[in-house]
N, C-alpha and C positions, 0 to 999 in steps of 0.2 A: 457617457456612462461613468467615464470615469471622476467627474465632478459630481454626480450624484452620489456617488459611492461616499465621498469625502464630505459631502455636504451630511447624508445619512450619520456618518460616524459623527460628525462632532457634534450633532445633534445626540447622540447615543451618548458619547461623553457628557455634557451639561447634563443630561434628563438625569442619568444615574449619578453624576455628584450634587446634584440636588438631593435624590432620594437617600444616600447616602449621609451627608452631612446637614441638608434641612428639615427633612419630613419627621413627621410624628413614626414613618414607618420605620426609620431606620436600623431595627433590629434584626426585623423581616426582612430587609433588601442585604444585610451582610449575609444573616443565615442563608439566605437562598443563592445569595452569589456563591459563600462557601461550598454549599452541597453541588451548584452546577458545577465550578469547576473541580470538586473529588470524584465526581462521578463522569463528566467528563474524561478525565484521567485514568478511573479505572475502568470506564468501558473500552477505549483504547489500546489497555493492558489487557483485557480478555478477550478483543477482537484478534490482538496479536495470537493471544495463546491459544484459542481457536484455530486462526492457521495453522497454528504449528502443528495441533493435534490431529488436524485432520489432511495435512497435507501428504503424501505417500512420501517416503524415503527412495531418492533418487539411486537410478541402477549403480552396480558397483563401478571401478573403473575398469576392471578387467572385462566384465560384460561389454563395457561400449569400444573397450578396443578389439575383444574378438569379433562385434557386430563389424567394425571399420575392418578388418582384417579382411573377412567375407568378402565386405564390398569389394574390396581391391584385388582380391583372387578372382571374382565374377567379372570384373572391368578387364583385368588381365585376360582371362579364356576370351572372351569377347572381341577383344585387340588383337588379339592369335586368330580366332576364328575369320576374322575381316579380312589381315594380311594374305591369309593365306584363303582365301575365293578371290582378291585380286589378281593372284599369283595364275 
């Protein structure tokens, strides 16, 4: 797999500095390389900012420490209740 991949690319490299600095196309293969990688770029910048937009803002800190609070008041009765039916 991993020698395909490598064979792939340098293959990839030659074809496009061909097209690049031999072909009649050459203007067409910069333009379009330009635009993939601006667009590349800023869809990755809007993927981000989609998250960000639609991601919920995490509880506060006091919330999760009076949820943790709870917990350990309930584990404590619980620990009291056992001792003492042992008893």
């Amino acid at each position: 797999m991993g020698g395909a991949l490598l064979a792939v690319s340098i293959i990839v490299i030659i074809v496009y500095a061909w097209l690049v600095f031999f072909s009649p196309w050459k203007a067409l293969v910069i333009e379009a390389t330009a635009f993939i990688g601006v667009a590349a770029v800023f869809g990755i910048l809007a993927w981000i900012g989609y998250a960000l937009a639609t991601t919920p803002p995490p509880k506060p800190i006091e919330e999760i420490e009076k949820e943790i609070q709870e917990e350990l008041n309930k584990l404590e009765k619980e620990t009291k209740e056992g001792e003492g039916a042992k008893q």
